[in-house]
N, C-alpha and C positions, 0 to 999 in steps of 0.2 A: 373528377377534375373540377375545379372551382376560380370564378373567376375576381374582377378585381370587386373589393368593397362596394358599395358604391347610392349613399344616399343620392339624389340628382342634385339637390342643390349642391352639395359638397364638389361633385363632377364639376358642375357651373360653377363654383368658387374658384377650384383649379386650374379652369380654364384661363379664369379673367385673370389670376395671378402668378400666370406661366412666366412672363418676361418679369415679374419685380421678384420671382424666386431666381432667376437664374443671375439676375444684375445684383444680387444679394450675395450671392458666392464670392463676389471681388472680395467682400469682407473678410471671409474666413480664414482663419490658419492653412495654409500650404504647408502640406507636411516637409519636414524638415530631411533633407537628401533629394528631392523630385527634383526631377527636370522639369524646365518650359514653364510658362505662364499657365494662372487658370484659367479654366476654359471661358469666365467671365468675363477675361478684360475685352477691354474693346474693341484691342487689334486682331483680336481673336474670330472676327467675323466681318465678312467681307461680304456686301452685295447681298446676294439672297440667302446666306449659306450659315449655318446656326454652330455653336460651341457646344459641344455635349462632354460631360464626367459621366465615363463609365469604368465599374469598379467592383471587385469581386472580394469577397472577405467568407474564409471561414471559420465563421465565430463561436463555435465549440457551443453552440446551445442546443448542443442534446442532452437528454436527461437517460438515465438507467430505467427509469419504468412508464410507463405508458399514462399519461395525465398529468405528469410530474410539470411539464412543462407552462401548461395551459396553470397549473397550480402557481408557481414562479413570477407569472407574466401578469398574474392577477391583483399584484397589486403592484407600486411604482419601487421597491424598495429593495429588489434583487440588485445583489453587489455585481453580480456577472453583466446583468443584461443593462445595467445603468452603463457601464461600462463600454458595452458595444456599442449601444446606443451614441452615446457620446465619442468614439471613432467615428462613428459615423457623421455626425453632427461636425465633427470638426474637420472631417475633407469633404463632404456636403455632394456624394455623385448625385447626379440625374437619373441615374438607371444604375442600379447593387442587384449583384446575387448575390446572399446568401449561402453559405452550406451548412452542413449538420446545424439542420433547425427542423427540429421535427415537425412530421407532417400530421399537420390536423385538421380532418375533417371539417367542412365550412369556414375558415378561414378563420378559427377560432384563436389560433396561436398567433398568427400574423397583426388581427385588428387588437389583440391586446397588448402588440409590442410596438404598435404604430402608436395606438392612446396614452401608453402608458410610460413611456417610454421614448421616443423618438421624435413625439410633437409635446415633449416637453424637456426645457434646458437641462441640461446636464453638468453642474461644476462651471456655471456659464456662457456655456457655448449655444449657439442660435441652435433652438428644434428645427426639425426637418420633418416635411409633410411629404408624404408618396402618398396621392390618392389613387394611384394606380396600381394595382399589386395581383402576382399569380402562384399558385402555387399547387400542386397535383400527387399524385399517390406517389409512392417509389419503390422498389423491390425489398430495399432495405428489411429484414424480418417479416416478409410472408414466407409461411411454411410451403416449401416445395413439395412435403413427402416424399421427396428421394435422399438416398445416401450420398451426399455429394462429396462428402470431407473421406467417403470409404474409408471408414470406421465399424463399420459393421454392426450401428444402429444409426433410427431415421429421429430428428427431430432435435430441434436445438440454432442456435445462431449460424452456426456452420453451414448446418442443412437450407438456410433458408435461399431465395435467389439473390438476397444481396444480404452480408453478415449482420446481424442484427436480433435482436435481445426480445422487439416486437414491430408488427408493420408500421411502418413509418419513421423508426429511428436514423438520424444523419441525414432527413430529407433537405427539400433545399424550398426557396423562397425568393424570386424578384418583387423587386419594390423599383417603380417608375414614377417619375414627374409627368412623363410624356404618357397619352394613351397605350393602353395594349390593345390590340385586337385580339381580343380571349379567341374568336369563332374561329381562327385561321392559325391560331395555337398546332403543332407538331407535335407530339410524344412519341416517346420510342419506349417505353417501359418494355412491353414485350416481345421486340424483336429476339428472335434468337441469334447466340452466338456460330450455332452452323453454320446460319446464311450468308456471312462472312464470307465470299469466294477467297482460299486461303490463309482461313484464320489461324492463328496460331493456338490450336485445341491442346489443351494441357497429356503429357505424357504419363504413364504409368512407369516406373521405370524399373519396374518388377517383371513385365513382361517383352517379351520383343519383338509387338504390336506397335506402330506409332499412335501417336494421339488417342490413345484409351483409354486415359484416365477416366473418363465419363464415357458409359455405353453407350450403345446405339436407341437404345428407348429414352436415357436421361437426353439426351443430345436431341430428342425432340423437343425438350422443356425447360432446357439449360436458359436462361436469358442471357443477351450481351450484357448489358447494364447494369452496373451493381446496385446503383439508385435508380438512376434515372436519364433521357438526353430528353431537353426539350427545345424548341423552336420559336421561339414568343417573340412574334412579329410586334415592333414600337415604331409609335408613330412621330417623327419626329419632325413638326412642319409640316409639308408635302413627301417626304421622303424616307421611306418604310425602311427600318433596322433591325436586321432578325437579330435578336440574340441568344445565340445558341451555346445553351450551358450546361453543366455535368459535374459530374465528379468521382471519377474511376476510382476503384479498389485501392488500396494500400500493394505496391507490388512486393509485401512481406506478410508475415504468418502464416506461410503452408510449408510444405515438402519440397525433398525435390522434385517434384511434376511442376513446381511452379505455376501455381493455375492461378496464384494471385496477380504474379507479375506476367505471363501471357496474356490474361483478361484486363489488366491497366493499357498494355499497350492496343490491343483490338479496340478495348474504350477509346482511347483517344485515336485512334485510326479513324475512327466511326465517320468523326467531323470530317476528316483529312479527306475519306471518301465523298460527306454529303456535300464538300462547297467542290468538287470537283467535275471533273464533265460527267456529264448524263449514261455517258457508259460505266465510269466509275462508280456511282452512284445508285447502280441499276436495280441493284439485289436490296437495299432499303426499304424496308412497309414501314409505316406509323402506326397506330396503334388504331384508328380506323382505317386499315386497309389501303393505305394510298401509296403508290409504290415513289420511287425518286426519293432523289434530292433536292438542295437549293438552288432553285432557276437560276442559270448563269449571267454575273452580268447584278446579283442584287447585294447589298449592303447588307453586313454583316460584322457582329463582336464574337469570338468563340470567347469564353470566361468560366474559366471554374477553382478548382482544387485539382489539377492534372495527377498529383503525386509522382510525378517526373522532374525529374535534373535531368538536365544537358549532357551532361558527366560525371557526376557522382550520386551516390544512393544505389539502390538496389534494384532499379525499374531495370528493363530491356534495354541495351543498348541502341539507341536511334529513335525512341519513342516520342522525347520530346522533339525531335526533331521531323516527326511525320507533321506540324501543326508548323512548327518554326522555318521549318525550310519548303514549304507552301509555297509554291506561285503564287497563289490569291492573298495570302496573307502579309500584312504589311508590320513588318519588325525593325521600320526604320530606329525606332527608340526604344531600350527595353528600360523598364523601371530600375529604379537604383533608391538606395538609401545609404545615408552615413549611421543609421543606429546600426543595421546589420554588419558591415564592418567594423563597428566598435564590440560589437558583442562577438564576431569568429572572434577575432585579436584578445578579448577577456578570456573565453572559453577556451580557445586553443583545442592540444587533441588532434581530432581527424579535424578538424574545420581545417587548420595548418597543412593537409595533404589536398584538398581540397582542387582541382581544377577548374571549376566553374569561379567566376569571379565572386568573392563575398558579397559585393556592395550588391548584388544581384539576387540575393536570398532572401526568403520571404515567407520561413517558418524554422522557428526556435524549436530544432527537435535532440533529444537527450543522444548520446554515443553507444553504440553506432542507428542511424547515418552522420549523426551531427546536422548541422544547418543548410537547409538545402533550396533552391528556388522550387518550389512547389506549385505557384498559384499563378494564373496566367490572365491577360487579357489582350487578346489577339486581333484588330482591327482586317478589312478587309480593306484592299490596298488604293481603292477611293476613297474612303476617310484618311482625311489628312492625319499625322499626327503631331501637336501641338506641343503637349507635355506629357512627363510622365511620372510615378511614383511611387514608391511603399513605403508606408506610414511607421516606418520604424525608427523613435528616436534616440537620437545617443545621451548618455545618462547628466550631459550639462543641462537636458532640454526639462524645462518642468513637466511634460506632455509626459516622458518616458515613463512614468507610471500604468502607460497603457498599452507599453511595450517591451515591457520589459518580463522576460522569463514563459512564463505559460498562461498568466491573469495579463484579462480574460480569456485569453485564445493562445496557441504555439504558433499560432498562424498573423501573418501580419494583413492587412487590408492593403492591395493594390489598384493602381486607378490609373486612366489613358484618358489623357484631353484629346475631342475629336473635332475638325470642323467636319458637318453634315453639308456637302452640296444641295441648297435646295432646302434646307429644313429650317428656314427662320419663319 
């Protein structure tokens, strides 16, 4: 685990130019379909209570082999990551996760895509400085040594506790304005998916055994997490914001045992359990040992790559809806874009059978599933919600260049304007 960058004066720099980065945002492009004001303006903040952009994107910079990444980011001139970068730049969060952005020891991939990239303009748009940033191992391609894909040899992407080509691929990465408390950091890389009172353990459907697909020895070693769940307490003002992020399996590429889509939906249960009551929550370790969940009562973002629709695609039915239909979770506004309704209506196909609303989809994916809301930022229902959005624009906008098709990402960047009670 590795914590934020952090020469001290740079820290000191960030600190003194916390309010002229956030009264800089009034500036930027508001992406085109969002609801609500940015979280800059100034009606946006009342009394003691602060505006935060938080915002989840992921931006497809994973590479096929181990290096390739760190290789890319080393110098300023990668099409892809100029690209993100510049997403970035032009909805300008306070606090981004990241997904597939592989994980690299000492924070090697991250400080080269902050330098290189991110704190410097993009096609014009203002850089953006995160001197706070985290980022930690993930399951992704470590070798389990077991047969998990029961294939009847050991070793390979399949085998590993999260799919993956080598350790660290599809890892994930927050970038903050606001301090992180690295020391009070939460992971869950290794909990197992047994512990899960209830889980939904994938089936063998060869035998008429329930839940066997994985033995009773793998089922010691199985992990929940296909990457990763972390807990990255931000400090926002006076008033501490977990944000808790992830990014569950694909519920497609297996059998019928269905262990992808069982394990997407237990991933996203995971949260449903941690911001619940204390009994809910109970069966939870972190990865040093610390049993529970989120003390009741505290401020929280869930944000990931869910790989869940409401109602259409291929996940579990009711999955997204263990996070959306939350007591604690506050869905007064869900993000919208007018690109994504102009690209179903292009596309057509299954987007046209579609139930979920288009203007609510929030990743370009080929048939089948077609276009699905995939990516989520889920406020905890003290945080106001202000505005909201995805960054997908329609083909009048000159922007749609960064959203159009699969360059740079199939995924669109979503963002939730917050007021923070307490956090100016």
């Amino acid at each position: 685990m590795t914590g934020p960058r952090t020469p001290r004066r740079r820290a000191v720099a960030a600190t003194l130019t916390a309010t002229a980065l956030a009264a800089a945002t009034v500036a930027a492009a508001s992406p085109s379909g969002a609801s609500g004001t940015h979280p800059a303006a100034a009606s946006a903040e009342r009394g003691h209570d602060r505006s935060l952009r938080v915002a989840t994107f992921n931006a497809s910079l994973n590479r096929s082999a181990a290096g390739q990444l760190v290789a890319d980011l080393s110098t300023p001139d990668n099409a892809q990551a100029r690209a993100v970068a510049e997403t970035i730049q032009r909805t300008n969060p306070d606090l981004l996760l990241v997904n597939e952005f592989d994980y690299v020891e000492g924070n090697v991939a991250l400080d080269l895509f902050r330098d290189n990239y991110l704190e410097r303009s993009q096609n014009g748009a203002a850089p953006v400085d995160y001197p706070y940033a985290f980022t930690a191992p993930v399951n992704t391609g470590v070798p389990s040594g077991l047969d998990l894909d029961n294939s009847g040899s050991v070793g390979g992407p399949n085998d590993a506790f999260g799919f993956g080509f080598y350790p660290g691929q599809y890892g994930m990465a927050v970038f903050s304005k606001h301090p992180i408390d690295t020391e009070a950091v939460r992971t869950f890389q290794q909990l197992l998916w047994a512990d899960m009172p209830g889980a939904l353990l994938p089936d063998d459907p060869a035998t008429p055994a329930p839940a066997d697909w994985y033995s009773p020895a793998e089922l010691e070693q199985v992990r929940l997490s296909s990457k990763s769940h972390w807990d990255v307490p931000v400090q926002v003002g006076k008033r501490t914001v977990h944000f808790l992020v992830s990014h569950p399996t694909p519920p497609v590429f297996d059998g019928p045992e269905d262990r992808n889509g069982t394990r997407n939906h237990d991933e996203i249960r995971l949260w449903a359990d941690y911001i619940g009551s204390p009994r809910t929550s109970s069966w939870i370790t972190d990865d040093e040992g610390v049993p529970g969940g989120l003390r009741p009562g505290s401020s929280f973002v869930i944000a990931g790559d869910q790989n869940s629709d409401p109602l259409d695609g291929d996940s579990i039915p009711g999955s997204a809806q263990l996070l959306l239909d939350h007591p604690r979770v506050n869905t007064s506004r869900t993000p919208t874009s007018e690109g994504a309704v102009e690209a179903s209506a292009l596309q057509g196909g299954v987007n046209l059978a579609h139930r979920s609303p288009a203007a609510q989809d929030t990743a370009d994916f080929s048939e089948p599933p077609g276009n699905l809301r995939a990516d989520y930022v889920l406020p905890s229902r003290d945080l106001r919600v202000l505005g909201s959005g995805v960054f997908w624009r329609p083909t009048s906008d000159p922007l749609s260049r960064l959203t159009t098709g699969t360059f740079p990402s199939d995924h669109r960047l979503v963002h939730v304007d917050l007021r923070v009670p307490g956090g100016r």
